[in-house]
N, C-alpha and C positions, 0 to 999 in steps of 0.2 A: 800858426804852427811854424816853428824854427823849423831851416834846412838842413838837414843831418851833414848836409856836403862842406857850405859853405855858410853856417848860419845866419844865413838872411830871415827876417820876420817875416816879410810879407809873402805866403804861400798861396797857392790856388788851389782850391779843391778841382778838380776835371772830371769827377766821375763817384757819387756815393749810390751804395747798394746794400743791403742787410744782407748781414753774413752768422755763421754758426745758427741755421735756425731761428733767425732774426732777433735774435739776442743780442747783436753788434754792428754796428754800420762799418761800412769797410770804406776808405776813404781813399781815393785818386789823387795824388797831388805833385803841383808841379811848379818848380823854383824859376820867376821868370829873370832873377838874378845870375844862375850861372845852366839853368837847363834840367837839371835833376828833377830826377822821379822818383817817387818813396810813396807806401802806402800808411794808412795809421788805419787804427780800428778803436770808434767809440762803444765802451761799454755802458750800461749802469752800472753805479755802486751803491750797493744798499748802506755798507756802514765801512767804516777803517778798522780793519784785522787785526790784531797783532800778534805773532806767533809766539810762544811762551817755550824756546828752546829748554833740554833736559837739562841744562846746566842751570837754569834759571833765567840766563840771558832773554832779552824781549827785542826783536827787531818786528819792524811793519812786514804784512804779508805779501809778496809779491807774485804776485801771478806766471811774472815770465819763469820765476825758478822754479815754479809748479810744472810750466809749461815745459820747460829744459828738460827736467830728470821725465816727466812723463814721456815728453820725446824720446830719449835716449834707451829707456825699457822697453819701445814700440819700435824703434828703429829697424827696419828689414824685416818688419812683419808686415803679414795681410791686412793690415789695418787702412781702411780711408782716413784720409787729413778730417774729411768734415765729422766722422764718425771721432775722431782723435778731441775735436773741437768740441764737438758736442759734451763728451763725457770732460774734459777741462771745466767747462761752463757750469755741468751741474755739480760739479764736486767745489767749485767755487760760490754757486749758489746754495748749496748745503752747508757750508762751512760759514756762509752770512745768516744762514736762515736756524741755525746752534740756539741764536737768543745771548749771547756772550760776544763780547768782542776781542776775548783774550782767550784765544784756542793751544793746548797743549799741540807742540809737534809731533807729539808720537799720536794725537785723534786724527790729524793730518794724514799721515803715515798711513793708517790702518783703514779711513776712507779712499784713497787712493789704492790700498793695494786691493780691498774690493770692487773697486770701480775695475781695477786690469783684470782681477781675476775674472769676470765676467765677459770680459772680453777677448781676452788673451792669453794662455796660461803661462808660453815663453815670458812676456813681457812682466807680467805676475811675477816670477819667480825671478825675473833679472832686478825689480827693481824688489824686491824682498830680500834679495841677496845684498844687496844694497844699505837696503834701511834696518837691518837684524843684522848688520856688520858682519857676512858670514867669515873666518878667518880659515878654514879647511874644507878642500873636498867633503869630509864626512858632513859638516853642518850642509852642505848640499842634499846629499845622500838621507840625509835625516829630513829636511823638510818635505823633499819629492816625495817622500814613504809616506809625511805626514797628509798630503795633500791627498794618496790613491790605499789610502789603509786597507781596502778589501783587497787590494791587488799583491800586497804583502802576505794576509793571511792565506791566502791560494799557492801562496808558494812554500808554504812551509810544510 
């Protein structure tokens, strides 16, 4: 493994341990070229993704930009990292386990915003605000209504 610092090859592992539910090895390692510590995480891969953007565009699947935007819609919520982990992994493991290896973005989209909604509904709705490109308060005001419909009827 190259050193992110100073790209030397020859790295040391100093420490591996199963991580996310042992789904991943979490790797220790350490550059005895200039001293750096960095950690890496081995996955399995069942097959190569490719995301089949709305435009048509096709780029390969990348996990970290799954990882990023899920992040960023969990951000400052009650959420654990391993609990954050865990549902990354299985939404990654459902999206290999389709039976296709050319997934629409928007099936992406809509498994991921059920995975938040399960777990979070702020995060739910930041990253729906997101991916439904809300452009007004009202398209807010219209989803939250859609999400608690009894609670609209009670009020009228």
């Amino acid at each position: 493994m190259r050193c992110p610092f100073c790209g030397n090859v020859d790295t040391q592992v100093k420490d591996s341990r199963p991580a996310e539910d042992h789904v991943a090895i979490r790797r220790r390692r350490f550059c005895p070229a200039c001293g750096g510590r960095f950690t890496t995480y081995e996955r399995v891969q069942l097959r190569d993704l490719v995301v089949i953007k709305s435009n048509g565009r096709r780029e390969d699947f990348d996990r970290q930009k799954l990882e990023r935007s899920i992040r960023i819609a969990l951000q400052k919520r009650p959420v654990e990292p391993e609990r954050m982990d865990q549902m990354i992994s299985g939404i990654v493991r459902r999206l290999e386990s389709l039976g296709d290896t050319d997934i629409p973005s928007g099936t992406i989209g809509e498994i991921v915003m059920e995975s938040l909604a399960r777990i979070d509904t702020v995060a739910y709705v930041r990253f729906a605000s997101v991916y439904k490109n809300f452009q007004a308060a009202d398209d807010f005001d219209k989803f939250v209504s859609e999400l608690r419909p009894h609670a609209a009827k009670e009020d009228e």
